[in-house]
Backbone bond lengths (Angstrom), bond angles and torsions (degrees), N, CA, C in turn:
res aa  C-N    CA-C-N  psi(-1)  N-CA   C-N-CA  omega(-1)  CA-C   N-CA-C  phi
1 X - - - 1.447 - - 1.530 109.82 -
2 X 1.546 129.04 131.14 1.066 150.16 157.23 1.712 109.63 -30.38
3 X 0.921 101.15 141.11 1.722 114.48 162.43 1.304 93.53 -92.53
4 X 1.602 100.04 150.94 1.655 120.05 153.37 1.298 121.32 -115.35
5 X 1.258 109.95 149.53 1.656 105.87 -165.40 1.417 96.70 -145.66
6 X 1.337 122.59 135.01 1.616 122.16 164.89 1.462 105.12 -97.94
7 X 1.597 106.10 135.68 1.108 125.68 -175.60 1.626 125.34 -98.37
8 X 1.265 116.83 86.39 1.610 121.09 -156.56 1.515 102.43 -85.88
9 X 1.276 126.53 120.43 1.887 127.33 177.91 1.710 93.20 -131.95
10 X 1.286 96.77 126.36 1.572 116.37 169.96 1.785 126.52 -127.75
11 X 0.960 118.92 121.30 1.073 118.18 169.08 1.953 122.78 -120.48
12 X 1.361 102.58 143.01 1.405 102.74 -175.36 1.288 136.51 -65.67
13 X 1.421 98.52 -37.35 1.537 110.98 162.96 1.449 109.92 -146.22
14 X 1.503 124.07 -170.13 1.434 124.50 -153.69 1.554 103.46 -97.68
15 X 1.172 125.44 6.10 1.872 138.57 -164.92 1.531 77.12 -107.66
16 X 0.930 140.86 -90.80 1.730 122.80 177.36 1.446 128.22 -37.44
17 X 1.400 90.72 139.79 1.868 106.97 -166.08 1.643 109.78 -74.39
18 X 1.311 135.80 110.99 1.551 119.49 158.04 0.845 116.00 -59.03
19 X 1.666 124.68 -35.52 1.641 119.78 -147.55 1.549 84.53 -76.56
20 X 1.160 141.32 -63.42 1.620 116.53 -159.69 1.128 130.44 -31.09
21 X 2.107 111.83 -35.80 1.271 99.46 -176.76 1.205 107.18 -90.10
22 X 1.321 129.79 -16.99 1.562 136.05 176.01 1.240 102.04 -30.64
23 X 1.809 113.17 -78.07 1.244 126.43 164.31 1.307 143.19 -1.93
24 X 1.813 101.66 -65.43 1.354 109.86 -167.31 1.658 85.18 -87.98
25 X 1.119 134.15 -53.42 1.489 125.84 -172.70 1.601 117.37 -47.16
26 X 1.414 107.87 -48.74 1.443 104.75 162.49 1.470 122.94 -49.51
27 X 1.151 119.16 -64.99 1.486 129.64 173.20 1.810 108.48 -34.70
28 X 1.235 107.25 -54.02 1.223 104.87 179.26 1.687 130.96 -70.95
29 X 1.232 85.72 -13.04 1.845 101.62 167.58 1.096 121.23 -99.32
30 X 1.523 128.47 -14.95 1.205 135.13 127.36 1.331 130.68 -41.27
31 X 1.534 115.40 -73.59 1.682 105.67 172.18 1.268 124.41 -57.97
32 X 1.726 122.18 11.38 1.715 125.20 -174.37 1.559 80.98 -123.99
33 X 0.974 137.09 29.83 1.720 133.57 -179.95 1.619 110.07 33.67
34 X 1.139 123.14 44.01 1.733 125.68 -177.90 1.449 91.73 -92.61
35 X 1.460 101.46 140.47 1.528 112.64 139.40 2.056 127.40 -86.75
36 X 0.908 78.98 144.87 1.751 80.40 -159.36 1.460 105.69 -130.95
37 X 1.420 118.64 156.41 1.063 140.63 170.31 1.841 132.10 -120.38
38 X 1.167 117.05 82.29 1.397 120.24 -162.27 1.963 112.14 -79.28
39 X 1.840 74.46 128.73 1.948 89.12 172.95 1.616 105.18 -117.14
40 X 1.534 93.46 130.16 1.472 107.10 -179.15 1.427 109.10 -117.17
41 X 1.564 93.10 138.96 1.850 98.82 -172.69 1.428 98.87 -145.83
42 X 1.621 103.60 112.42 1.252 121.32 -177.29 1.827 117.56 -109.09
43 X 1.101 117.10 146.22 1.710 140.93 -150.45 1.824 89.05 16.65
44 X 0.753 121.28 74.05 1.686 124.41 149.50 1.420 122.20 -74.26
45 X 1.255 109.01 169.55 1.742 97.33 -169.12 1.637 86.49 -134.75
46 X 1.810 111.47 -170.16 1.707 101.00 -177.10 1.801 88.30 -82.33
47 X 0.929 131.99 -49.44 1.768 112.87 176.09 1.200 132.05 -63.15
48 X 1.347 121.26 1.37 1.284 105.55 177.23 1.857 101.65 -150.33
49 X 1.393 94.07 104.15 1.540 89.73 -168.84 2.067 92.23 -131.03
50 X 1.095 95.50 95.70 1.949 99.11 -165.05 1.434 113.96 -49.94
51 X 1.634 103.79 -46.52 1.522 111.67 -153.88 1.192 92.05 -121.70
52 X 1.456 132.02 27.01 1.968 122.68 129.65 1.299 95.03 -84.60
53 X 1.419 123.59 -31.66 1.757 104.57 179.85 1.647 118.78 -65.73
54 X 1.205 91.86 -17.14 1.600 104.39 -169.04 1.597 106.21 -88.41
55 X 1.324 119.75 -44.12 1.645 136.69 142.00 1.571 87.64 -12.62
56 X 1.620 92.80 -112.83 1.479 101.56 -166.61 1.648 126.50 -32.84
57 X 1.389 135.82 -16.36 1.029 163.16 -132.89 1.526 96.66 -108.03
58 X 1.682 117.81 -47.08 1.058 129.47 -158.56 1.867 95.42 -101.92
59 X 0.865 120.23 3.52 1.141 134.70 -146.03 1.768 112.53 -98.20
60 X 1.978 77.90 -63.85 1.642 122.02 -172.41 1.661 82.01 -80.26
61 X 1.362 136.78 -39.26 1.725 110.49 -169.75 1.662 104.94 -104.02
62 X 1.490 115.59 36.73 1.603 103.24 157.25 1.387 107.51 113.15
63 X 1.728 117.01 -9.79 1.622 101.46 -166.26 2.245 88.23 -83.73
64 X 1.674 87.37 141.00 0.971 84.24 166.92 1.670 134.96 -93.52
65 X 1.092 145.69 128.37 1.651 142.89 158.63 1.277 109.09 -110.30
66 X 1.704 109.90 133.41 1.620 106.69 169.25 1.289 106.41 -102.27
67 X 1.634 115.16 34.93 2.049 121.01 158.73 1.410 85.89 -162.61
68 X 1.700 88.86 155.43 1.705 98.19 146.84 1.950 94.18 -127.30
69 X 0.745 122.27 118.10 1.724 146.18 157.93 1.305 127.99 -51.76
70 X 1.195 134.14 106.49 1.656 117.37 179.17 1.494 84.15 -136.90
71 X 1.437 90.57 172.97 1.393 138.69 170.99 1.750 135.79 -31.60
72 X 1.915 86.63 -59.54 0.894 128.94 170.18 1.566 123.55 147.34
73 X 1.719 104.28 158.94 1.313 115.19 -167.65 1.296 103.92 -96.82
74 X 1.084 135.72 68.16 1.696 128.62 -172.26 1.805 104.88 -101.54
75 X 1.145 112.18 -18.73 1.443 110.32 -170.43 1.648 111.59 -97.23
């Protein structure tokens, strides 16, 4: 049986690229044979980030993932 993994890509504003990390995160859930589900959150700010609420959202009512995956934690 497949792993599931949610795939979280954020960027701060629209002059930064998502697709790179899309990419490498996909790719990498590919070469670990996961099935995955990707959330994209574009120019978000720290208050208003929709679709990590929506992440967690899916989360808190039953969908299961055994990861959520990002990019990175630099901020």
């Amino acid at each position: 049986m497949k792993n599931k993994v949610a795939i979280y890509c954020r960027i701060s504003t629209k002059t930064q690229n998502l697709y790179n990390q899309k990419l490498i995160l996909a790719e990498y859930a590919h070469k670990n044979n996961y099935d995955f589900d990707i959330f994209e959150e574009i120019e978000s700010t720290r208050n208003t980030r929709p679709v990590k609420q929506s992440l967690l959202n899916h989360i808190r009512s039953g969908a299961i993932y055994d990861s959520i995956i990002v990019y990175s934690f630099d901020r």
